[in-house]
C-alpha positions in Angstrom: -86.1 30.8 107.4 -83.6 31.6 110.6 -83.5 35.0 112.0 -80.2 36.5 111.3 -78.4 39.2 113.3 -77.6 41.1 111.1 -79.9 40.8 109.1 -77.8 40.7 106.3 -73.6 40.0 106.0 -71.5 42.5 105.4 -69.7 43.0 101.7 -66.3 42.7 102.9 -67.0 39.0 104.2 -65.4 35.9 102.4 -67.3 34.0 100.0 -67.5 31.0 102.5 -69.0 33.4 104.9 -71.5 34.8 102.7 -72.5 30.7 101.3 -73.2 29.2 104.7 -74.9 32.9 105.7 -77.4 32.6 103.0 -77.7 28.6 103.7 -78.2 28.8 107.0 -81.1 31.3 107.0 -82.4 30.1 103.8 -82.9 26.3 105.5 -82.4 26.7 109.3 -86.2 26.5 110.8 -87.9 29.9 111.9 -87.0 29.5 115.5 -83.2 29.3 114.8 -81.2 32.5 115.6 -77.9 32.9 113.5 -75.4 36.0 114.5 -72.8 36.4 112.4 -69.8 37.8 114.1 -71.3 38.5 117.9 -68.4 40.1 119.8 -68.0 38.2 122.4 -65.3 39.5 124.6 -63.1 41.3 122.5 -63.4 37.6 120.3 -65.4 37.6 117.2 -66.9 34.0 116.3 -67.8 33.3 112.6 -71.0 32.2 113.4 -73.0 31.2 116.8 -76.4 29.3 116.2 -78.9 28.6 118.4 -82.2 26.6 117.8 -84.1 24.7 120.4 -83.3 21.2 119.5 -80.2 22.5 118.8 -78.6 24.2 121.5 -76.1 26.6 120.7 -72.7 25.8 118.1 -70.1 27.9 116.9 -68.9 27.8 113.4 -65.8 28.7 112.0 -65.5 28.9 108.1 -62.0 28.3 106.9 -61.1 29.1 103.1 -57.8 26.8 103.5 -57.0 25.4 100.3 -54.1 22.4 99.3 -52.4 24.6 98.0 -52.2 27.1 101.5 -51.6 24.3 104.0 -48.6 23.3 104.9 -48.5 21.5 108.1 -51.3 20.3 110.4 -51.2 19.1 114.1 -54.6 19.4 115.9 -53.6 22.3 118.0 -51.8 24.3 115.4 -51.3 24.8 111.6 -48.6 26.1 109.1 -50.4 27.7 106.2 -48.9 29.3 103.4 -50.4 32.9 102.4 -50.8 34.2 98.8 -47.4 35.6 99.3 -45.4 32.1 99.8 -44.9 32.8 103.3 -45.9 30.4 106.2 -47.7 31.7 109.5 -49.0 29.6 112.5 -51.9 29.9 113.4 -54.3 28.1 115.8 -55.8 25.0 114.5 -59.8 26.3 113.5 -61.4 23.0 115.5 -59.2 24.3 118.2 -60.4 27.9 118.0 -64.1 27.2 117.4 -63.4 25.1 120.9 -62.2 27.8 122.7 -64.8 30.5 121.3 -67.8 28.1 122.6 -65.8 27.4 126.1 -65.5 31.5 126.5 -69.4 31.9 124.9 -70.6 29.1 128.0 -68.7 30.8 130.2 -70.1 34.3 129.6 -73.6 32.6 129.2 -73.0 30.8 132.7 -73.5 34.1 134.3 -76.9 34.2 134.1 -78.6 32.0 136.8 -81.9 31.0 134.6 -79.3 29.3 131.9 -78.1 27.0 134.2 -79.2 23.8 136.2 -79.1 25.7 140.0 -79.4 22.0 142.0 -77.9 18.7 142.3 -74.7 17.1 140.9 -74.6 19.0 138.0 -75.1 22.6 139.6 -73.5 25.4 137.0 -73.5 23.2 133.6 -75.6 25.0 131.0 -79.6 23.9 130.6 -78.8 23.5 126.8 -76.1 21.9 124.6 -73.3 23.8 123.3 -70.5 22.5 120.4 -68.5 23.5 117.9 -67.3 22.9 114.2 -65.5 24.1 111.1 -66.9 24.8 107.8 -64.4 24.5 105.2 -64.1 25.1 101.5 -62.6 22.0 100.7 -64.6 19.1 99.3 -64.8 15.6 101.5 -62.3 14.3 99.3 -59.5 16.6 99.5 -60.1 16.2 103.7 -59.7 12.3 103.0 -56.5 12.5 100.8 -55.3 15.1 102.3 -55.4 13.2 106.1 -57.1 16.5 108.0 -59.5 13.9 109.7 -56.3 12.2 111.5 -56.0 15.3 113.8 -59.9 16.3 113.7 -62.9 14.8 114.7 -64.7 14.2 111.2 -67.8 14.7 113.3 -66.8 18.8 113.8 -66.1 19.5 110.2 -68.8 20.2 107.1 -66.8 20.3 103.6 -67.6 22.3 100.7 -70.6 20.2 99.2 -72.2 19.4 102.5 -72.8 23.2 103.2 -72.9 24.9 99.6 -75.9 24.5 97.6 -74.6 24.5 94.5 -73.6 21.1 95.3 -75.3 18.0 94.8 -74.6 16.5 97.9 -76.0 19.4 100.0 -78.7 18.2 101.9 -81.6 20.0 104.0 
């Protein structure tokens, strides 16, 4: 079981939030650290990880349905909200980017995280990636085309992260 901070999510988070919350620390290994919404910055990722064969990933959970996209380009999308009304918004594989890039840059700072000699002087002494967590299932991202502007490699569907699936695996 991961160690949580906090040690429990808050009752106001989504229901995707509170799914991979309760998978994460029900199957992550002991030495796994989950925060859930760290400020970092004045920025507040979904979820930063970090286990020792692991390094350190952000994940953002995204409770886009068909029915709330609109229009997709890898930087931004069109969604619709429960209104009818369309908003912008950056694309999440984009924002989980740029939430790791400003956690490596705060982490950086600190002289024992980083490689202090040779050709690779300043570049983190661990891994660091992102991804997306969203509540649509594999096939909805297939029909749908969201892999043409993601990498397929960044983004868990609905069955791969929910256990009430039977494609969930530990």
């Amino acid at each position: 079981m991961a160690i949580t901070v906090p040690e429990t999510i808050r009752s106001s988070a989504t229901s995707g939030e509170r799914i991979l919350f309760r998978t994460l620390k029900d199957y992550l290994p002991d030495d796994y650290i989950v925060y859930y919404e760290p400020e970092i910055q004045g920025t507040w990722p979904d979820f930063v990880i970090i286990g020792p064969d692991l390094g350190l990933i952000d994940l953002e959970v995204k409770g886009y349905t068909r029915n709330t996209l609109y229009q997709l380009n890898k930087d931004e999308w069109t969604i619709r909200d429960s209104s009818g009304d369309l908003h912008s918004v950056k694309s999440p594989l984009k924002q989980a980017r740029d939430y790791v890039f400003k956690i490596k840059d705060v982490l950086k700072k600190d002289k024992s995280l980083i490689q202090t000699e040779g050709k690779h002087q300043v570049i983190l002494n661990f891994s660091y990636g992102s991804g997306v967590v969203t509540r649509q299932f594999q096939k909805q991202v297939l029909e749908d085309g969201i892999y043409s502007i993601s990498n397929p490699n960044s983004m868990s569907t609905r069955e791969e992260m929910n256990l009430d699936y039977g494609e969930f695996s530990e």
